[in-house]
N, C-alpha and C positions, 0 to 999 in steps of 0.2 A: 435589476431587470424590471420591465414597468407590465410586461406580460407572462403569463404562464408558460413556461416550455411546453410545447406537447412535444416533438420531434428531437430527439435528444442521440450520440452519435456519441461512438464508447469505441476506442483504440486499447488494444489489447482486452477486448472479451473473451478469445479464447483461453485467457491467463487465469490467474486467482485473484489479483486485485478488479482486472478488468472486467470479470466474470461475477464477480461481489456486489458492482457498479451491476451489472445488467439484473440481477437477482434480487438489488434493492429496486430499482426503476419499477422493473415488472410485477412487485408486487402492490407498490403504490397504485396501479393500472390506468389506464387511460394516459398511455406517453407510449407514443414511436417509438423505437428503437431500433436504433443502426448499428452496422460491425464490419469494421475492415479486417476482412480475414483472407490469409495468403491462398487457405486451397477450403472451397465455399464446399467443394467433397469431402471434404475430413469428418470424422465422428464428432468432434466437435462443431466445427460449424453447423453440421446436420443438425446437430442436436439446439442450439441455439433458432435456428430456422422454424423449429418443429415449437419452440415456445413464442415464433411470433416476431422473432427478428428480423428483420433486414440485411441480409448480407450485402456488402462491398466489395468484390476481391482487389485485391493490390495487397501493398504494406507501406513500408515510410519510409523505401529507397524510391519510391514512383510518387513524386510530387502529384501527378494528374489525380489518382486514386484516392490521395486525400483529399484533394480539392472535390472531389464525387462525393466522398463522404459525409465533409462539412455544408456543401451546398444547399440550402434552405432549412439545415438542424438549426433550432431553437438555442441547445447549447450542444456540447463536447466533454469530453471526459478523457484524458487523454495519463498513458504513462512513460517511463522509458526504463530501459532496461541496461546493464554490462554488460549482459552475458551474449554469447555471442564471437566470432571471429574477430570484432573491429572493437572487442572493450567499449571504455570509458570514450574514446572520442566517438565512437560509432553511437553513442549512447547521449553525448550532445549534438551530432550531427543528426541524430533524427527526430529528436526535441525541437532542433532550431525548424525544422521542416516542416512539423504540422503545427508551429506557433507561425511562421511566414503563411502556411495555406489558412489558419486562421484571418489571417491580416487580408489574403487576397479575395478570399470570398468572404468577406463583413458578417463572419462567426460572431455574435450577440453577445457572446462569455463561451471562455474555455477557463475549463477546472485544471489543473493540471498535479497532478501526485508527486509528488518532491519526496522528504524526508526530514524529519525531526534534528533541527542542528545545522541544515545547511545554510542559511546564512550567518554562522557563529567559525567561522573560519576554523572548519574541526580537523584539516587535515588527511581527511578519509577519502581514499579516492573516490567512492560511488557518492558521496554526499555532495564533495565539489563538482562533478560532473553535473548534480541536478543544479545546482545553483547556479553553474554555467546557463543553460535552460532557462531558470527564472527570469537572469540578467538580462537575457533575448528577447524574453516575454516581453519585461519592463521596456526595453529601449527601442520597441517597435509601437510600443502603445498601442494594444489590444486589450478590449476588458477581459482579464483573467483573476481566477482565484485559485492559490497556490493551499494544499491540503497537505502537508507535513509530518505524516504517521511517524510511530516512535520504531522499536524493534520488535517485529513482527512475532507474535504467540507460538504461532506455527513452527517457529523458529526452534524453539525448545525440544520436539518431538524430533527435528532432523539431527540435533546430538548432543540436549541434555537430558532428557528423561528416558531412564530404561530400569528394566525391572531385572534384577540378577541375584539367585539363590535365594527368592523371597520377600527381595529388600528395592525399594524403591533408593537409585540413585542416581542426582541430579547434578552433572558434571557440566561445569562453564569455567572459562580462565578468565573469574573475577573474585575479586576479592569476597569474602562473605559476609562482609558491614557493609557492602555497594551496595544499593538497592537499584535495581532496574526497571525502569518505566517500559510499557508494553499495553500492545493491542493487536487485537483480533481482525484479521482480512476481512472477514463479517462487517465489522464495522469501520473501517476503510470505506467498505460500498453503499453502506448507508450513509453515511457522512456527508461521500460524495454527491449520492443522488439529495439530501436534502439541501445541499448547496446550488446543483442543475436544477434545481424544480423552482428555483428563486426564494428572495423573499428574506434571506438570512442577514442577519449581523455583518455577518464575515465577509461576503460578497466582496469582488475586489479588493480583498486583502488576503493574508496566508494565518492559518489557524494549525498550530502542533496540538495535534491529536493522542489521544493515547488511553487506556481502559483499565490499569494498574500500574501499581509501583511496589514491589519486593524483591528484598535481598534473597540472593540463593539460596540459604536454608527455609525460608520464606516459602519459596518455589517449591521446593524439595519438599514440604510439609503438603501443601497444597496439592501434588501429585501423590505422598504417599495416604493422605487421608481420602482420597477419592477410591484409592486401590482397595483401603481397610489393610494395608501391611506398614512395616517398619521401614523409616527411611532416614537419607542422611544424603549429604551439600557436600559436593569433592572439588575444590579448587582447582585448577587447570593451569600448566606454566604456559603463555602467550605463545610458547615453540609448537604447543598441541596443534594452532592453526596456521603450522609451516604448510605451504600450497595451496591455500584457500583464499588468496589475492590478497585485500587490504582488511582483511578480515580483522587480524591482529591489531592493528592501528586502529581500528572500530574499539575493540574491549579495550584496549589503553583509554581511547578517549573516555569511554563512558567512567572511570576512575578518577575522573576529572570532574568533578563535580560542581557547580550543574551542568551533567552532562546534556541529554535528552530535557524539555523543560515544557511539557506537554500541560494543554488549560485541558482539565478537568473539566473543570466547569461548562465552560463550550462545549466540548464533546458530549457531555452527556446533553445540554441543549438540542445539541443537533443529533443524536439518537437517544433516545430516552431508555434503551433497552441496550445499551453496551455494555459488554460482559466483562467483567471482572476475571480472575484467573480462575480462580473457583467455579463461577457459572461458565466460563469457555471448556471449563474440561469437563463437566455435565453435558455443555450442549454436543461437545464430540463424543460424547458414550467412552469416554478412555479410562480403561481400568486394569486391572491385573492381566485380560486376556489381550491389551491393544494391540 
C-alpha cells in the first residue's frame, strides 16, 4: 500500500481474534476503527463504542452491511468461523462474501485469518474450509494478505492444564516427543494490525505465524513452574476428542511432522514483543489459584 491506513474495518471484533485486531489498532492510535456487529446494544458492542469504534450493524449473511462496512476503510481485517448451525460450508460461504464485498467496493487490502497448514492439504476440516476462502480471495484478484496463526495458547487452558491434588497436569492426545508450535490471540492482533497499517514484507502474501514450539512435558513444565508445584505430561488416546468435530484429525495431523511450520522470524519482525509460553502465562496472572 503506497498510503497509511488511517480507516481500518475489523469483522469479527466482538470475538477474541477480532477483538485482539481492535486492541492492537487502538493502541498504535491515530486509526478509525470500524465493526460489524449483529446487535450495536449488546455489552460488547457497547463496550467497543465506548473506546471509539464505529459500529455497523449487520453480519455476513447481509452482503449490503458488509459493503457499509468496507466502504471507504483504508484496509479490513476480516475472520471466519465453524462454529455455528451451517459448519464448515457456512464458514466458506461467509468468507466468499466479504472477499466479493471486498472486490465490489475497491477495499485497498484485506487481511484475512486463515490458519497455519492450510495450504499443505492437511485434511482438517476447519483448515480446508479456510483455504477454500483463500482460493476465492486468489481467483477474484483483490490485494489481500492471508495471516496463518498456528494452534492457539488459549487452547491449552480450555483442556490441558489443570491443577489436581497439588500437581500441575497437562493433558493432550499427542505424543510427548511432538513438539507443538503455538501462539497467543494477543499476537494474532498485533500481527495483524501491523500488516493493516502497511508497509510490511509480507503484504500480499500469507505469513504462518506462531510464538512457541514445545513438546507436552515441555508445556507441563512451563505451567507447573509458573504454579511453584509438581507437574507431569499425560497422553491422551485421539478417542478423548470423540464429539469435538475434526478435532481428532487436527492432533493426528500435527504428528505428522512438519506439521504446523510457523517463521519465527517474521513473527517476531512484525510484533517485537510476542510471547512465548512462559511470558503468555505471566502475562495472564495463571497460577495455582486460576
Amino acid at each position: 500500500m503506497t498510503t497509511t491506513p488511517t480507516t481500518i474495518a475489523v469483522i469479527g471484533a466482538t470475538g477474541h481474534q477480532g477483538g485482539s485486531v481492535v486492541d492492537a489498532l487502538l493502541e498504535r492510535g491515530g486509526i478509525a476503527v470500524r465493526a460489524l456487529v449483529r446487535d450495536p446494544d449488546g455489552d460488547k458492542a457497547k463496550s467497543l463504542a465506548a473506546r471509539g469504534v464505529e459500529l455497523f450493524p449487520g453480519d455476513l449473511t447481509a452482503p449490503d452491511s458488509i459493503d457499509a462496512l468496507l466502504t471507504g476503510a483504508d484496509a479490513a481485517f476480516a475472520m471466519t468461523t465453524m462454529a455455528g448451525p451451517g459448519g464448515l460450508e457456512f464458514e466458506i460461504g461467509t468468507g466468499k462474501a466479504v472477499a466479493d464485498a471486498a472486490k465490489r467496493t475497491g477495499l485497498p487490502h484485506l487481511v484475512f485469518s486463515s490458519v497455519g497448514g492450510a495450504e499443505r492439504n492437511s485434511g482438517v476440516g476447519h483448515f480446508e474450509s479456510k483455504r477454500r476462502v483463500e482460493e476465492h480471495i486468489e481467483s477474484i484478484g483483490i490485494h489481500a494478505t492471508f495471516v496463518r496463526p498456528v494452534f492457539f495458547v488459549e487452547n491449552l487452558l480450555g483442556m490441558g492444564a489443570s491443577i489436581e491434588n497439588g500437581t500441575v497436569i497437562v493433558r493432550e492426545p499427542l505424543p510427548d516427543d511432538v513438539p507443538l508450535q503455538m501462539v497467543a490471540v494477543r499476537d494474532i492482533g498485533r500481527v495483524a494490525a501491523a500488516i493493516l497499517l502497511g508497509g510490511t514484507v509480507v503484504e500480499g502474501q500469507a505469513v504462518e505465524i506462531g510464538g512457541d514450539e514445545l513438546t507436552g512435558p515441555q508445556i507441563a513444565a512451563a505451567f507447573g513452574e509458573a504454579a511453584g508445584l509438581p507437574y507431569r505430561y499425560e497422553e491422551l488416546p485421539l478417542t478423548a476428542l470423540a464429539g469435538m468435530g475434526d478435532a481428532a484429525t487436527m492432533f493426528e495431523w500435527f504428528t505428522r511432522l512438519p506439521a504446523y511450520q510457523a517463521d519465527f522470524a517474521t513473527t517476531r519482525e512484525l510484533d517485537p514483543e510476542v510471547l512465548d509460553l512462559k511470558a503468555w502465562i505471566n502475562h495472564v496472572g495463571w497460577n495455582a489459584n486460576h
